[in-house]
N, C-alpha and C positions, 0 to 999 in steps of 0.2 A: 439761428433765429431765436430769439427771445418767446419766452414761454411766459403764461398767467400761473397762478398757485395753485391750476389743478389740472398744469402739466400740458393742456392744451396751445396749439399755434392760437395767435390772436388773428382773432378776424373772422375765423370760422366758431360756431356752435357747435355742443356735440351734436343733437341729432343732424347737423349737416357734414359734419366728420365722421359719421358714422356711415350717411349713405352715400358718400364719395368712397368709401371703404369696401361697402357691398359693392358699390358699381365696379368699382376694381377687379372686385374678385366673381362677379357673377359672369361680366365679359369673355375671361380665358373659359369658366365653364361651359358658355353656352357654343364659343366655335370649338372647343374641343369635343362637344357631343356633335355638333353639324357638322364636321372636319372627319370625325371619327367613325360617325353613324354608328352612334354608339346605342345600346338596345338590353334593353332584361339587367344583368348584373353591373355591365358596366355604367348603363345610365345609370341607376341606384347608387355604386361607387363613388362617382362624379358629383353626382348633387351632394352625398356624407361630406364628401372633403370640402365641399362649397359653404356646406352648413354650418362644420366644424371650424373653417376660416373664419365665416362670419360669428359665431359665437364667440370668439378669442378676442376677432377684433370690438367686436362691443364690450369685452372684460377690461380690454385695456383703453378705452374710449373713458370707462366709468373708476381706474385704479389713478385715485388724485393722488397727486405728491404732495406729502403730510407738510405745513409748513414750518419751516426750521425755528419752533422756537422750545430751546431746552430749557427743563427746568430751572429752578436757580441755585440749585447743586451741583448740573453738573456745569452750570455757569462758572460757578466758584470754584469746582476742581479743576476746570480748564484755566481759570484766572490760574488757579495756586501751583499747577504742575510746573512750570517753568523754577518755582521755589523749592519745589521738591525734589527737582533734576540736580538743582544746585548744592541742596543740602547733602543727596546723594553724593554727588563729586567730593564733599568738603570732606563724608564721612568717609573714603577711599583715599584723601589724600594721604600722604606720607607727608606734610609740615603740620599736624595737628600740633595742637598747646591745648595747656587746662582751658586758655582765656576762648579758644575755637569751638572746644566740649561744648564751654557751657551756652555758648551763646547759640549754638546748634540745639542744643536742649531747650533752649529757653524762646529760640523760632521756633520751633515743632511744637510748642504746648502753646503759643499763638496762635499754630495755624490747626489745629486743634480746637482751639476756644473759637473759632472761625467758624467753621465746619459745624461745631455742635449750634452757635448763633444760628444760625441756616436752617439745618435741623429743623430748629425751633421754632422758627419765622414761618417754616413754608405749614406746622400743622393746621387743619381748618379748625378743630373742635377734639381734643384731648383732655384726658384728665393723669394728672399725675402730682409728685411730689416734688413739691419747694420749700425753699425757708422768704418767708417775705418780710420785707424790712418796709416801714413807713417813717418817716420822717416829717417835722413841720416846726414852721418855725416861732418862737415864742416875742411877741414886740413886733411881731409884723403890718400889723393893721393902722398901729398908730405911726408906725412910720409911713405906709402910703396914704395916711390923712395929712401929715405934715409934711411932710416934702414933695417936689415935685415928679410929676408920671415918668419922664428921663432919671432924674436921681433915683426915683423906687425903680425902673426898671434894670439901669447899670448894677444898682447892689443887687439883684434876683439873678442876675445873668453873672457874679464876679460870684456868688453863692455856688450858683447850679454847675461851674466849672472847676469847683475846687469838689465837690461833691461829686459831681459825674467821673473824674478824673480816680477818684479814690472807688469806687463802684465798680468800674470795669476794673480795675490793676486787680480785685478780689473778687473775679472772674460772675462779677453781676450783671444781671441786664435792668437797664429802666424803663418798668412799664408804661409808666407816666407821672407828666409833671402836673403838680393838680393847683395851679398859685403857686404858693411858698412849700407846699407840700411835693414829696420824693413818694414814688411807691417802687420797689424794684425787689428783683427776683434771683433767688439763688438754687439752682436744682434746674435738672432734666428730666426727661420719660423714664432715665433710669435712677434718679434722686439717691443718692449718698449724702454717707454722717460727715462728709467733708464741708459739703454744701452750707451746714449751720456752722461749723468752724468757720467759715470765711465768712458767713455776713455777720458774728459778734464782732470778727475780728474788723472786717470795713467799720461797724458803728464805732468801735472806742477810735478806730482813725480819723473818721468824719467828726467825732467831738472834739478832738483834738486839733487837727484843723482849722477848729473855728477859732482857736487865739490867735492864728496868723492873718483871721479874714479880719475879725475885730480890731487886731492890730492895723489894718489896713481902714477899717470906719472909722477908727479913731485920726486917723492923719486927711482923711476927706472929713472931717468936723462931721461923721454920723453919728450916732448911738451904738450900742456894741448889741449885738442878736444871740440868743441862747435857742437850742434846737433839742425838743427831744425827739428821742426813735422808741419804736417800739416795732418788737422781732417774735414769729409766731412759725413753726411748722406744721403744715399738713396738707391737705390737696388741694388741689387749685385747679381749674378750668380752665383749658383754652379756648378762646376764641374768639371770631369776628363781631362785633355787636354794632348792631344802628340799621341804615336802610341804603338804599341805593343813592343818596343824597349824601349819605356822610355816614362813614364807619371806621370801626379803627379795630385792630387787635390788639387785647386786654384778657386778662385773667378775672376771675370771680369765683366766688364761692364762702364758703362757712368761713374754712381759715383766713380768710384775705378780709371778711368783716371783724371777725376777731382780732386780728392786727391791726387795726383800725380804732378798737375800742380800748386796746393795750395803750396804744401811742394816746391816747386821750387822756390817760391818767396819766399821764410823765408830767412832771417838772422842768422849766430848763434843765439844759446840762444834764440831763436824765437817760437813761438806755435802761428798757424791762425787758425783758423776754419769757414768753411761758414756759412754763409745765411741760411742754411736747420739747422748743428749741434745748431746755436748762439741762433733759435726759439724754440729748445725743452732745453737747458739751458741757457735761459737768466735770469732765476729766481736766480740761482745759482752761476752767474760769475760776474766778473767785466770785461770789456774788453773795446778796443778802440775805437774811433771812425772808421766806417767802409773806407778803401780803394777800390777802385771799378777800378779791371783789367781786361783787355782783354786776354781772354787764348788762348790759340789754340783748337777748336772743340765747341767754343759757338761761335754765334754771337752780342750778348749783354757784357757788362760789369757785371763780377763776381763781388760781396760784400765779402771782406773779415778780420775778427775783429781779430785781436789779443788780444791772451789770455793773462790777468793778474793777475788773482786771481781768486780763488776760494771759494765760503764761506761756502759751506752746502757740507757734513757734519761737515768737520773741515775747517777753513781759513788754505787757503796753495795758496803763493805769487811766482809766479813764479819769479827766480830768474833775476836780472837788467843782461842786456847785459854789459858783458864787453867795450864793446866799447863807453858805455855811460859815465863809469868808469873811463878809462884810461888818462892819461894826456897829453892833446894837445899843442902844441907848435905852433906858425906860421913862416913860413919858405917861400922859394922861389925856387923851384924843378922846372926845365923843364919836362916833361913826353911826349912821342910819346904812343896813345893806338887806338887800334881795337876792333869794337864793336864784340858782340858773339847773333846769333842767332838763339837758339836756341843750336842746338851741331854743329854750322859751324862757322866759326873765318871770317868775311870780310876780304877783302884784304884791302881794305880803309884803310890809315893810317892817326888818325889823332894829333892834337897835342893840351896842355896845360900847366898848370902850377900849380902846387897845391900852396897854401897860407895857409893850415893849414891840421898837420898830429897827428897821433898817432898809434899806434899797431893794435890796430884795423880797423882803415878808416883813410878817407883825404879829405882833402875839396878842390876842384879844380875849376879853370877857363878854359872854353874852347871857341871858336868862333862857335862852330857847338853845334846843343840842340841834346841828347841823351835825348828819353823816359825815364819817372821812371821804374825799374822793369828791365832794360835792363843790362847782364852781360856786364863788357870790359877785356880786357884783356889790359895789358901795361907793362912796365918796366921805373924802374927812375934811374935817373944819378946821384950816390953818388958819382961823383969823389972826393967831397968835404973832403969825410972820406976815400977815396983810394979804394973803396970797388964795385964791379962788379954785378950789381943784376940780380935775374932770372926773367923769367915771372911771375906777382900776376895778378890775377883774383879777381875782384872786381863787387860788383851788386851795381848802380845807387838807391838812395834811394828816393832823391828828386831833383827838377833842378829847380829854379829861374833866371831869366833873371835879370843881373844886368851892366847898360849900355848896352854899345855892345857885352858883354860875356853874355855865361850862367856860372850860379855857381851850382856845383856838389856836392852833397854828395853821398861818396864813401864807403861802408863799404867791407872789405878785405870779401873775400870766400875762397881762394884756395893762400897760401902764403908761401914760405919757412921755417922753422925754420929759419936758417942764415938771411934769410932777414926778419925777423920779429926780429933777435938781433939787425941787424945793425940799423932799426927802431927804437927800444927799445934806442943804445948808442945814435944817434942822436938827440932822445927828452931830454934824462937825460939829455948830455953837454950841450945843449941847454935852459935846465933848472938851470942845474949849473952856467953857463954864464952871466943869467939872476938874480941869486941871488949873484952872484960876484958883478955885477955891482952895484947890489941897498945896499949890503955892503959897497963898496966904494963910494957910493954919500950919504950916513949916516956918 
């Protein structure tokens, strides 16, 4: 007869299962005292055993059957035994090869990375050590002003798969997609110096990568995207955040804002990592000499090295920025621009003149010193070529004082397609111009 989940027959209540139970059991006591004429010890005897039955029977009226739902470990160990019976068999056989070794190696440290995912998943609120990696993409904004919500959203989704893909093989998890932005995690409860090896190592492969995606915008007639990351170690929170309406689990804390403010000073094509990641693999990298910014929520200046290489286990070179690439021209532009800080645009307008440009950056004079590290915002005056430009947002890379000017290096962040052609036609004739002329003085 089919049972409810707290083990009772349907149809009956306890307290009506309970007193069908005494009725049961008080019946034989009571003819076996009138049958027995029973009196002094044995009455007292007969009623104990009557008591003790019914006691037992109401324990077990009130012992529910717990409902079958196990964790979701040992979900997953029940899912993965069947693979571990098997790998067992594989490792007892007598036809092993190298090619059997390894791929038995190489399921056991999947199912492994499994296990510890789970782990992970089922904590409510821990705190331990990770290396966190943020990602974001640079040209993103103006491409979902110009094309359409399908085309912006196919190229986010052919990104986040060539991405996601490289993230897991270097055994990360993603916390979240946030837009164009990646946040994802490298480290357990028990956090090793492996943990920061694998996510320099995923960044220079996610930059590298991005020539096969660009390669790919370029043949759907898009613009090509530059990404920087930025990689930070230290603790991080687990936990569930929001309300009974909508919650998600996520990580937070000091180092997870830090890595956030790291990745805001990148350039395309850029990878930083601190102070904290640059000590557990400096065996392993090549990188720059350190720049030491002021962030918001330290009071000291950050150290922050840019990644360039990687040697152990394989050498893999994080790919040259463009903009070191490209080919520069010197020119004579007026430019009016406004400093940004932060996400506020000054009203302050000020003014300069670049003296040397390219697709990527510009090199500028101005009478007013802008910080390194400070975004502007501007617009330049092509009347030259008849052409009307939009706002380009640009990050300050370095500033020298030269006379009474400062000189500015400019590298582009946020720029149009169209005004990154009219950029492009400008340097060509400008370099066509240039080789006209030293043909005619030959």
């Amino acid at each position: 007869m089919p049972t409810t989940a707290s083990g009772v027959t349907p149809g009956l209540s306890l307290p009506q299962l309970l007193g069908l139970i005494s009725a049961a059991l008080l019946i034989p006591c009571i003819t076996a005292i009138f049958l027995t004429s029973a009196s002094g010890t044995e009455f007292i005897l007969i009623i104990s055993a009557t008591l003790v039955a019914v006691f037992f029977a109401w324990r077990l009226c009130h012992t529910r059957k717990q409902p079958d739902n196990p964790d979701p470990k040992s979900q997953v160990q029940a899912l993965l035994a069947p693979t571990h019976e098997f790998i067992d068999l594989l490792n007892h056989s007598s036809n092993e090869t190298p090619a059997v070794n390894e791929s038995i190696h190489a399921l056991e440290q999947e199912l492994g990375l499994i296990t510890s995912k789970v782990d992970w998943a089922q904590s409510h609120r821990d705190t331990f050590e990770a290396t966190i990696l943020i990602s974001d993409l640079r040209g993103y904004t103006a491409i979902s002003e110009t094309y359409s919500p399908d085309e912006t959203i196919n190229l986010l989704n052919r990104y986040f798969e060539y991405m996601s893909e490289i993230i897991y093989r270097h055994n990360g998890t993603i916390d979240k997609l946030m837009g164009d932005s990646i946040l994802a995690l490298f480290g357990s409860y028990d956090g090793t110096k492996k943990d920061a090896e694998d996510a320099v190592t995923c960044a220079a492969e996610m930059q590298i990568a991005m020539y096969k995606f660009n390669r790919e915008n370029q043949q759907l007639g898009m613009p090509a995207l530059y990404m920087g990351i930025g990689i930070n170690t230290g603790k991080v929170v687990a936990s569930r955040l929001g309300s009974a309406l909508y919650n998600e689990q996520t990580v937070i804390g000091a180092d997870v804002n830090l890595t956030a403010r790291i990745e805001s000073y990148t350039v395309r094509g850029q990878i930083l990592i601190s102070d904290a990641t640059y000590q557990q693999v400096h065996g392993v990298t090549e990188v720059s000499e350190p720049m030491h910014v002021i962030v918001k929520g330290r009071r000291e200046a950050v150290p922050m090295y840019e990644l360039i290489s990687i040697t152990n286990p394989e050498h893999l070179k994080v790919p040259e920025r463009e903009i070191r690439r490209s080919p520069r021209v010197d020119v004579d532009i007026p430019f009016k621009f406004h400093v940004c800080e932060g996400k506020i645009i000054t009203s302050e307008q000020n003014t300069g003149r670049i003296s040397n440009m390219s697709t990527g950056g510009m090199l500028a004079y101005s009478d007013v010193r802008i910080d390194p590290y400070f975004f502007v915002r501007f617009t330049l005056d092509f009347n030259i070529l008849g052409i009307e430009c939009n706002d380009i947002y640009g990050k300050i890379l370095k500033v020298e004082k030269k006379n009474e000017s400062y000189e500015m290096s400019i590298e582009f962040t946020i720029i149009d397609p169209q005004d990154r052609q009219s950029i492009q036609d400008l340097v060509n004739n400008t370099l066509a111009q240039a080789q006209n002329s030293e043909y005619n003085q030959l």
